[in-house]
The first five atom37 places (N, CA, C, CB, O) and aatype in JSON, in Angstrom:
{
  "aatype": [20, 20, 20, 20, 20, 20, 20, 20, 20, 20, 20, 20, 20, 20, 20, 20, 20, 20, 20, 20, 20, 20, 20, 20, 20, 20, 20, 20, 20, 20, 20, 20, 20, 20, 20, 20, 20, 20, 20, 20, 20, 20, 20, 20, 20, 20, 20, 20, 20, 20, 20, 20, 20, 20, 20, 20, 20, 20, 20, 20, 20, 20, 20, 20, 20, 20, 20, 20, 20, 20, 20, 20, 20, 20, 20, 20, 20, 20, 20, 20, 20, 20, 20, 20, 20, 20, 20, 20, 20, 20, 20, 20, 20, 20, 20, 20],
  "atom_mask": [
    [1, 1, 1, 1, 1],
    [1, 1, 1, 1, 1],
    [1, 1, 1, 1, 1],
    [1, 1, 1, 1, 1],
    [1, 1, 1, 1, 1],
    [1, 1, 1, 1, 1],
    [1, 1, 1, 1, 1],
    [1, 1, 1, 1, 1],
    [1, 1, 1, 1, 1],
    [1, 1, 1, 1, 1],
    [1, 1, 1, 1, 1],
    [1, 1, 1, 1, 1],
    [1, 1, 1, 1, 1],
    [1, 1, 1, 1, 1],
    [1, 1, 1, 1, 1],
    [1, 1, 1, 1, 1],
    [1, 1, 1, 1, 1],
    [1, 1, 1, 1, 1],
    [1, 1, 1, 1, 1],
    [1, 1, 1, 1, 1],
    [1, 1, 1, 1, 1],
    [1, 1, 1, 1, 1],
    [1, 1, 1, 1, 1],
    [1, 1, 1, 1, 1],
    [1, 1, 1, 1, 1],
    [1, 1, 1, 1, 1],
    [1, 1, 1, 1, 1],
    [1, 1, 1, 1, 1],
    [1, 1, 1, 1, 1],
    [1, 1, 1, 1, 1],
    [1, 1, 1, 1, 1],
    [1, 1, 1, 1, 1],
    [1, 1, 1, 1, 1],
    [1, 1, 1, 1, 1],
    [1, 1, 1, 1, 1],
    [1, 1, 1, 1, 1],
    [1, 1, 1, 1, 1],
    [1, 1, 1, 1, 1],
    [1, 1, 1, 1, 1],
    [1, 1, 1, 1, 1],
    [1, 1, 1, 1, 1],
    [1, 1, 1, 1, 1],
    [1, 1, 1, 1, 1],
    [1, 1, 1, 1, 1],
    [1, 1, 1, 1, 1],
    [1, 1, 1, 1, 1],
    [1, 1, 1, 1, 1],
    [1, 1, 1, 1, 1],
    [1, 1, 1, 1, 1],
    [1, 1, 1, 1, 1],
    [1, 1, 1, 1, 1],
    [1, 1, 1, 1, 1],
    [1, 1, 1, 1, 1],
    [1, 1, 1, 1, 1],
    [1, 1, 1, 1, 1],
    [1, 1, 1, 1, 1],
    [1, 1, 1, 1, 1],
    [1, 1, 1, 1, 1],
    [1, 1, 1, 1, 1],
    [1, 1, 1, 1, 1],
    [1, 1, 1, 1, 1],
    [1, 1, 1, 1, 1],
    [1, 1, 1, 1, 1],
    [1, 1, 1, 1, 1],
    [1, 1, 1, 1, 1],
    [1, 1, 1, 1, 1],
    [1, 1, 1, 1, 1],
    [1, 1, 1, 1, 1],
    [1, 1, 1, 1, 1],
    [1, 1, 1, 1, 1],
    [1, 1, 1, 1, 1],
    [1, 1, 1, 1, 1],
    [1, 1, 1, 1, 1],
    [1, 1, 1, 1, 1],
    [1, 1, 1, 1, 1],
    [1, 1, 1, 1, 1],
    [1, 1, 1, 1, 1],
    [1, 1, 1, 1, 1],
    [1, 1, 1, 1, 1],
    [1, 1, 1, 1, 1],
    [1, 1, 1, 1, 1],
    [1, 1, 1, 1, 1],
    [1, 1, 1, 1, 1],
    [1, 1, 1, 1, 1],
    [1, 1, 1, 1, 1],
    [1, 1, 1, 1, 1],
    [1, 1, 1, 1, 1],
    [1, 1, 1, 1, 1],
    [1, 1, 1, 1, 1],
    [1, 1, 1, 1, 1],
    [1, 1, 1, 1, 1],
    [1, 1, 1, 1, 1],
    [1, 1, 1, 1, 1],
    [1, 1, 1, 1, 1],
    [1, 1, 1, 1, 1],
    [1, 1, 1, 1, 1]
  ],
  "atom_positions": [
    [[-63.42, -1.5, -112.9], [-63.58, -0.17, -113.48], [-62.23, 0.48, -113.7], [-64.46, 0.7, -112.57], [-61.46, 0.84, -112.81]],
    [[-62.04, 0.59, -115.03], [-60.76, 1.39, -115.07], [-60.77, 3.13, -114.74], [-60.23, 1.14, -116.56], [-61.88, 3.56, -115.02]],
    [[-59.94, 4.12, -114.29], [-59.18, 4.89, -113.87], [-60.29, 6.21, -114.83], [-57.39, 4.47, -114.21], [-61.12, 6.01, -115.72]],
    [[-59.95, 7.2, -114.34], [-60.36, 8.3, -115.45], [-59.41, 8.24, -116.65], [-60.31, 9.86, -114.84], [-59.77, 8.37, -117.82]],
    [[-58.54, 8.1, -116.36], [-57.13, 8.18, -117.66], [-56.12, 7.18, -116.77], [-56.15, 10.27, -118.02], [-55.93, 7.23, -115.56]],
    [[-55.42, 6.12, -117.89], [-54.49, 5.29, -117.33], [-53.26, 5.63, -118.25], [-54.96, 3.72, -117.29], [-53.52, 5.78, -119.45]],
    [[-52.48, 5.71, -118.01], [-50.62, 6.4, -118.81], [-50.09, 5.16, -118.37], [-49.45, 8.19, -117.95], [-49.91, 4.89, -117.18]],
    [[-49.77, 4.25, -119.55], [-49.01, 3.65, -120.01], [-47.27, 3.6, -120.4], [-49.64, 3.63, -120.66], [-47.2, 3.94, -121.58]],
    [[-46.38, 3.42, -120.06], [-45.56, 3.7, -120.44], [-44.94, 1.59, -120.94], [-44.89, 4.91, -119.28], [-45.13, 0.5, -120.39]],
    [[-44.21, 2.03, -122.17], [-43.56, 0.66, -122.87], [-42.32, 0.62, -123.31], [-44.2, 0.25, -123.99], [-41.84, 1.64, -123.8]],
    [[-41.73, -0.34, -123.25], [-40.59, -0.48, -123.95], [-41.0, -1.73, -124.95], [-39.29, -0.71, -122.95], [-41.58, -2.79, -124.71]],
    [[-40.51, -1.21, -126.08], [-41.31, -2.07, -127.27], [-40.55, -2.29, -128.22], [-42.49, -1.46, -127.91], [-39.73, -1.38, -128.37]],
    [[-40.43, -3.42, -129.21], [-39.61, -3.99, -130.11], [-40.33, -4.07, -131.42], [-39.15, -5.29, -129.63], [-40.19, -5.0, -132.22]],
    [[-41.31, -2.76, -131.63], [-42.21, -2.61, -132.87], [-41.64, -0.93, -133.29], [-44.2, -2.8, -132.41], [-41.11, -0.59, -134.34]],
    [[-41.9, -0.22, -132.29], [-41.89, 1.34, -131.93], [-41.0, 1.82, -131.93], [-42.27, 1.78, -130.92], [-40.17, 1.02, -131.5]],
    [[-40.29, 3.29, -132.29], [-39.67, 3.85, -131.7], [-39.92, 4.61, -130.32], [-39.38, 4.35, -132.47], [-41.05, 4.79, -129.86]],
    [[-38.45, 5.14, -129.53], [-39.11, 5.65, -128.57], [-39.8, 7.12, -128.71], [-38.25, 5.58, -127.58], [-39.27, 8.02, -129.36]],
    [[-40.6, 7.2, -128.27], [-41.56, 8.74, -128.53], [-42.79, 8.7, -128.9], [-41.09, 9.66, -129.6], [-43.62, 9.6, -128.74]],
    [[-43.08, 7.01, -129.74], [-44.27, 6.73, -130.37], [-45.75, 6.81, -129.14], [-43.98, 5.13, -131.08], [-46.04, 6.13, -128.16]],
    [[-46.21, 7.63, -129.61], [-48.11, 8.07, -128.67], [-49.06, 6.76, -129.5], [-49.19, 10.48, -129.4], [-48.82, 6.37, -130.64]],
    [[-50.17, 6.22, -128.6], [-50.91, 5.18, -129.36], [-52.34, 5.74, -127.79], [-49.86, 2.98, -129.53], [-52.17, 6.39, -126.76]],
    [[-53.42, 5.17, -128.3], [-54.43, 4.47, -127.65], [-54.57, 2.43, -127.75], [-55.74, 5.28, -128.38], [-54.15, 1.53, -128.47]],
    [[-55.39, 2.59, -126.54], [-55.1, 1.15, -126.45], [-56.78, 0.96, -127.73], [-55.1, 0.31, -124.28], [-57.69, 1.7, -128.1]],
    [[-56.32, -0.57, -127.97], [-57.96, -0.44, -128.71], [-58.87, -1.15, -128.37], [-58.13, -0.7, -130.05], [-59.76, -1.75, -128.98]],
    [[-58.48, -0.99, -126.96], [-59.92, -1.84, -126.33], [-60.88, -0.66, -125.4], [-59.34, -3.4, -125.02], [-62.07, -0.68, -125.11]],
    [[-59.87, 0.3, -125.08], [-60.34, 1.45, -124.61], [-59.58, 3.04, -124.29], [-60.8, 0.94, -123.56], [-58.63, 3.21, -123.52]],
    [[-60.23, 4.03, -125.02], [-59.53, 4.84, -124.81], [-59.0, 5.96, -123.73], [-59.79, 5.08, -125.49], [-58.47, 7.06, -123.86]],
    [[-59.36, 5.26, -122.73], [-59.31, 5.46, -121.36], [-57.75, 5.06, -120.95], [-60.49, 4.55, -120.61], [-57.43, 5.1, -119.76]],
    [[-56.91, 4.73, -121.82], [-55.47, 3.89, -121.94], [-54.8, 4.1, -122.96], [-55.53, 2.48, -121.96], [-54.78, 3.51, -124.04]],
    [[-54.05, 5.29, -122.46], [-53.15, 5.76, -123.68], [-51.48, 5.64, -123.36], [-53.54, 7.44, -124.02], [-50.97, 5.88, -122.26]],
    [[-50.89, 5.31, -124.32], [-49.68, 4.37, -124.25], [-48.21, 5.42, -124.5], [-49.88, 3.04, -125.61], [-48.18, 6.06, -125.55]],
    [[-47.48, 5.5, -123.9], [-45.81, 6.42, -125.03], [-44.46, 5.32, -124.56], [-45.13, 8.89, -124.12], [-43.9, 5.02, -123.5]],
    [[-44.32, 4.95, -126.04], [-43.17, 3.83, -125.92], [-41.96, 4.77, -125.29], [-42.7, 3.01, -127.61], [-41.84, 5.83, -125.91]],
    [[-41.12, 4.61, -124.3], [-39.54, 4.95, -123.73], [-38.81, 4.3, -124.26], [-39.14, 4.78, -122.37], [-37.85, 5.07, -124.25]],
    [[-38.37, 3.21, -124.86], [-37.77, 2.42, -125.39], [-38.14, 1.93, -126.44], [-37.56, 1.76, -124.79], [-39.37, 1.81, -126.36]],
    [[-37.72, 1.53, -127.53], [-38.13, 1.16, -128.9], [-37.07, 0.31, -130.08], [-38.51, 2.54, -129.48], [-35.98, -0.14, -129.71]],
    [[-37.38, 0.22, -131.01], [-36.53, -0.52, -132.09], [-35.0, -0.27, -131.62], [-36.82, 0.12, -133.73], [-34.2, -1.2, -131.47]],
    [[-34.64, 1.34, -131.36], [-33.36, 1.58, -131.7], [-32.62, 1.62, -130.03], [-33.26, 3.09, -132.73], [-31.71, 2.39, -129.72]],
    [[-33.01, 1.01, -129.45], [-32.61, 0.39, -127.81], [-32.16, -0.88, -127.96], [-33.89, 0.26, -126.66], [-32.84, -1.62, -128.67]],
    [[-30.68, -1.51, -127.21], [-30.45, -2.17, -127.09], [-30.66, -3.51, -125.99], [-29.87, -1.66, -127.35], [-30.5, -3.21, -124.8]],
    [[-30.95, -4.74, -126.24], [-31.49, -4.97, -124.97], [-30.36, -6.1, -124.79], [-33.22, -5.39, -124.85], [-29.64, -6.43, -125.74]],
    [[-30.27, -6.64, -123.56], [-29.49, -7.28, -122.19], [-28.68, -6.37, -121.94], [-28.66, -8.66, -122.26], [-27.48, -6.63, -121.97]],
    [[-29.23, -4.84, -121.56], [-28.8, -4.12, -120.54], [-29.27, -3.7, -119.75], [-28.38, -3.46, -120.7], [-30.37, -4.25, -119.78]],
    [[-29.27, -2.87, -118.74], [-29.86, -2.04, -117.73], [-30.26, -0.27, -118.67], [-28.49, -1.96, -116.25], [-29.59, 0.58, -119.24]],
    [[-30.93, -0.37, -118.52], [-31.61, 1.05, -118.69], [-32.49, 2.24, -117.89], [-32.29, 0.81, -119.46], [-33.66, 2.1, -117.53]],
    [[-31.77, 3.29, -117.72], [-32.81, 4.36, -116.7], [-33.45, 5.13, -117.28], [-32.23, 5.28, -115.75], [-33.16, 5.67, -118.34]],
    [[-34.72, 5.32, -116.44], [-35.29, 6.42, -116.88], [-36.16, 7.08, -115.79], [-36.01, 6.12, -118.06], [-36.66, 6.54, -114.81]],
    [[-36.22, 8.49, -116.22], [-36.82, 9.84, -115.44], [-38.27, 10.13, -115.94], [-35.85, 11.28, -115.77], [-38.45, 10.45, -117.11]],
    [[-38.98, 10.06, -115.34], [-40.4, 10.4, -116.1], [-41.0, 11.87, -115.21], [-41.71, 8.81, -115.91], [-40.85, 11.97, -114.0]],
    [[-41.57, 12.77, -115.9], [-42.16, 13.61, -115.17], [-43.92, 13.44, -115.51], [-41.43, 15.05, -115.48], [-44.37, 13.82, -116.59]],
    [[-44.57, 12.99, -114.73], [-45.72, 12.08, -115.13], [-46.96, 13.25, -115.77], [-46.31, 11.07, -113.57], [-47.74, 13.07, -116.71]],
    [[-46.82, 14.29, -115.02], [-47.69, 15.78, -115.16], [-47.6, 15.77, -116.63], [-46.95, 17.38, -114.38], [-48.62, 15.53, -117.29]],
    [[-46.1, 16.09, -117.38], [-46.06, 16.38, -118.56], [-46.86, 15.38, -119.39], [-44.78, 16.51, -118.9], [-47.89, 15.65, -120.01]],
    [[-46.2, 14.02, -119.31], [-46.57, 12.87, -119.79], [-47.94, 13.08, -120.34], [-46.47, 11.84, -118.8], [-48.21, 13.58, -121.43]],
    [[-48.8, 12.62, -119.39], [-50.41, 12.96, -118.64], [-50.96, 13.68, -119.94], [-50.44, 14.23, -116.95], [-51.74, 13.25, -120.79]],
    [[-50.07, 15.4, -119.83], [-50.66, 16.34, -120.36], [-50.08, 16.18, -121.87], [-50.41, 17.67, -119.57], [-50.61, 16.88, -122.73]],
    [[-49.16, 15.41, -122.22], [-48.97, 14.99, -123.78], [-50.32, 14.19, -124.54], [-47.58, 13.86, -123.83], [-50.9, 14.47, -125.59]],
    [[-50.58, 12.95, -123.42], [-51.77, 11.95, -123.73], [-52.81, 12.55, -123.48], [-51.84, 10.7, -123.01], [-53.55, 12.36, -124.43]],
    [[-53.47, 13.4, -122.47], [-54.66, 13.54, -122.36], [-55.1, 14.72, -122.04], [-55.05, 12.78, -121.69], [-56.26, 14.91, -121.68]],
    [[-53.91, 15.93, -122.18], [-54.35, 17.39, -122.24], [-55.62, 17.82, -122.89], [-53.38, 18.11, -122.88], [-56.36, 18.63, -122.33]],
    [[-55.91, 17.25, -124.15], [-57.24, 18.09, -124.31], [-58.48, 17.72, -124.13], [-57.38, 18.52, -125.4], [-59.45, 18.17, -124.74]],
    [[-58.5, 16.74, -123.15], [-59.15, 16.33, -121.91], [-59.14, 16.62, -120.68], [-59.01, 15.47, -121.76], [-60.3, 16.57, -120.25]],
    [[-58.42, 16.9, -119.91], [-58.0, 17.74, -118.65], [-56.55, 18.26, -118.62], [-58.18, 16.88, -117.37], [-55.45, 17.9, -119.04]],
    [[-57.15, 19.39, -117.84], [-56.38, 20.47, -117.81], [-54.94, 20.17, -116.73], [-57.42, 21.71, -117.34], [-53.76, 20.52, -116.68]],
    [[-55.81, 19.39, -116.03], [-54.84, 18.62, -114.61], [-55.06, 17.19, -114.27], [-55.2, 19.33, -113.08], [-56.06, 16.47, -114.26]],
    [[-53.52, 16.99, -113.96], [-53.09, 15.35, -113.49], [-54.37, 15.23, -112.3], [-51.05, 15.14, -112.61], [-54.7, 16.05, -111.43]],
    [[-55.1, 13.53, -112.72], [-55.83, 13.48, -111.63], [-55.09, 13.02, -110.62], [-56.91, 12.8, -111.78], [-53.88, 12.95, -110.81]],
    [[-55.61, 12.64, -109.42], [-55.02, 11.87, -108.19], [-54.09, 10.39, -109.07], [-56.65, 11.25, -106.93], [-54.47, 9.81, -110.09]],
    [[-53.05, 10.16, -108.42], [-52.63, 9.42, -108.96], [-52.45, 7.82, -108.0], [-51.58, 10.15, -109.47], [-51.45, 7.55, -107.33]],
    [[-53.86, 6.77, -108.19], [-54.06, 5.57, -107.29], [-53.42, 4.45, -107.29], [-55.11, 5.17, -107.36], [-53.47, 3.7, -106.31]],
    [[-52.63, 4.13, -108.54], [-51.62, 3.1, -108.45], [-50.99, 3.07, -109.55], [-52.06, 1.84, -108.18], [-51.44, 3.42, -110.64]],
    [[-49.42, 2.49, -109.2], [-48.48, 2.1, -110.1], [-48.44, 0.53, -110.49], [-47.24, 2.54, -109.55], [-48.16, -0.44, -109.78]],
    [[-48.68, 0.59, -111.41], [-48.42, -1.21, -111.4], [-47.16, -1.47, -112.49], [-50.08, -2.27, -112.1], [-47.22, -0.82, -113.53]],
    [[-46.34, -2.12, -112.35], [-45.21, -3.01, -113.46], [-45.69, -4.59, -114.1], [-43.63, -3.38, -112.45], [-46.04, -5.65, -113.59]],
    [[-45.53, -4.21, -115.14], [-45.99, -5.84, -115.26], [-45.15, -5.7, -117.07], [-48.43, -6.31, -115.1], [-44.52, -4.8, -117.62]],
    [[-45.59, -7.18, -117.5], [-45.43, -7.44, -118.76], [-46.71, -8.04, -120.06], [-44.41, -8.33, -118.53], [-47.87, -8.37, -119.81]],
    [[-46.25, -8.03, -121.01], [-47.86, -8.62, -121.58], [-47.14, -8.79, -122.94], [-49.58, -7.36, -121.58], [-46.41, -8.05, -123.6]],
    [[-47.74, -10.4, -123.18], [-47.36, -10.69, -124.55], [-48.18, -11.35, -125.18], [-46.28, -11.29, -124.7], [-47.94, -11.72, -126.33]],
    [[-49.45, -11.64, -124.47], [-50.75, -12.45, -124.74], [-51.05, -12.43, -126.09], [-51.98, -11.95, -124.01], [-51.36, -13.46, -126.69]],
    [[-50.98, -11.09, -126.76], [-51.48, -10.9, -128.27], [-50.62, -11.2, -129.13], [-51.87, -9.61, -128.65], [-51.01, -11.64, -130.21]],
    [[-49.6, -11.08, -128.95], [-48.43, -11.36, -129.92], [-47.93, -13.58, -129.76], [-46.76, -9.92, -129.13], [-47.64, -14.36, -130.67]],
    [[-48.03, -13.82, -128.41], [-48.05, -15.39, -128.19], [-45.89, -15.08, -128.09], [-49.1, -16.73, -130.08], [-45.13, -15.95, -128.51]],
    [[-45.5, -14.11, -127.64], [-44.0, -13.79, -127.15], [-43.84, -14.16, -126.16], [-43.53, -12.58, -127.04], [-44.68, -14.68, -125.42]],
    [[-42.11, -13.85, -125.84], [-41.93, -14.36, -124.14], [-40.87, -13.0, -123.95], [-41.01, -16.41, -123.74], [-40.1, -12.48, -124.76]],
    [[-41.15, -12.71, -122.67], [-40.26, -11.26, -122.31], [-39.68, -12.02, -121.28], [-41.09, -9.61, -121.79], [-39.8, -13.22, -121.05]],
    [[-38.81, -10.83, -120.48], [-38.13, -10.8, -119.21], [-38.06, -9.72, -118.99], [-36.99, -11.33, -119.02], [-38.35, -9.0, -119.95]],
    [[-37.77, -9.2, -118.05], [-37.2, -8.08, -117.51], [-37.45, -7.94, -115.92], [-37.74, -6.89, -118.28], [-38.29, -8.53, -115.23]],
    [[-36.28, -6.82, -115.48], [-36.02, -6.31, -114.39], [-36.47, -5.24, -113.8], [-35.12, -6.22, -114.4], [-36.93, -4.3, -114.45]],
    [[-36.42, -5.23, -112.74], [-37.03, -3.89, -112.21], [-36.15, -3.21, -110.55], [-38.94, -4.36, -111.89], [-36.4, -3.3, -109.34]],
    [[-35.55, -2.84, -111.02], [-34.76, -2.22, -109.63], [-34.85, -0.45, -109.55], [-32.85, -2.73, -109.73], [-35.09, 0.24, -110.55]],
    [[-34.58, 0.21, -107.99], [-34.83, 0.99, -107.66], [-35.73, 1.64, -108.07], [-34.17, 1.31, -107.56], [-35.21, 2.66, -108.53]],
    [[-37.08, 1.7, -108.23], [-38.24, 2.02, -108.62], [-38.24, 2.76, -107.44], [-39.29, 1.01, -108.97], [-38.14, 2.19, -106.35]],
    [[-38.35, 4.23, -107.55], [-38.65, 5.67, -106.73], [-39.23, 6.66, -107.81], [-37.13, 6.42, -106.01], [-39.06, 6.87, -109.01]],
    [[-40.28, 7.33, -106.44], [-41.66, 8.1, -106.32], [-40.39, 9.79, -106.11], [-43.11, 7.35, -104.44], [-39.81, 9.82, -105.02]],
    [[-40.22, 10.44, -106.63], [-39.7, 11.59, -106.46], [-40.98, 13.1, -106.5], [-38.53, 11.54, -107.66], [-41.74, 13.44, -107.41]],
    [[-40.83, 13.51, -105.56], [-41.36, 14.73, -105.2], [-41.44, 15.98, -106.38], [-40.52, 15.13, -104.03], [-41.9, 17.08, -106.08]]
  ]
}
């Protein structure tokens, strides 16, 4: 069973960054690329997310408020396209 609302975040080699999507298998999974066409990659890249805003970009006129928030997951996915990624993942922190 998926989530009331799942926030997606991508770094993507189709998109610019800023681009909003639904997934199209369900709209319970709405996506905002951070990274995009005009990102360079074999580097390190940071980023700050404030998830409330986020949330309320994708699914404000649906709720008014961030639900409980039950898991973070990282992963990759290239199944549809038949690609191969990599990437890193360091200091991953939960800020107050």
């Amino acid at each position: 069973n998926l989530p009331s609302a799942t926030l997606c975040y991508l770094w993507d080699s189709r998109y610019t960054a800023g681009t909003r999507g639904a997934n199209p298998y369900s709209t319970r999974v709405r996506y905002l690329v951070l990274n995009g066409l005009e990102t360079a990659t074999g580097q390190w890249v940071s980023q700050r997310r404030n998830i409330a805003e986020d949330f309320a970009l994708l699914f404000g006129q649906e709720s008014l408020a961030l639900p409980p928030i039950t898991a973070v997951a990282v992963g990759a996915d290239s199944d549809n396209t038949q690609g191969n990624s990599l990437g890193y993942v360091t200091q991953l922190r939960w800020l107050p």
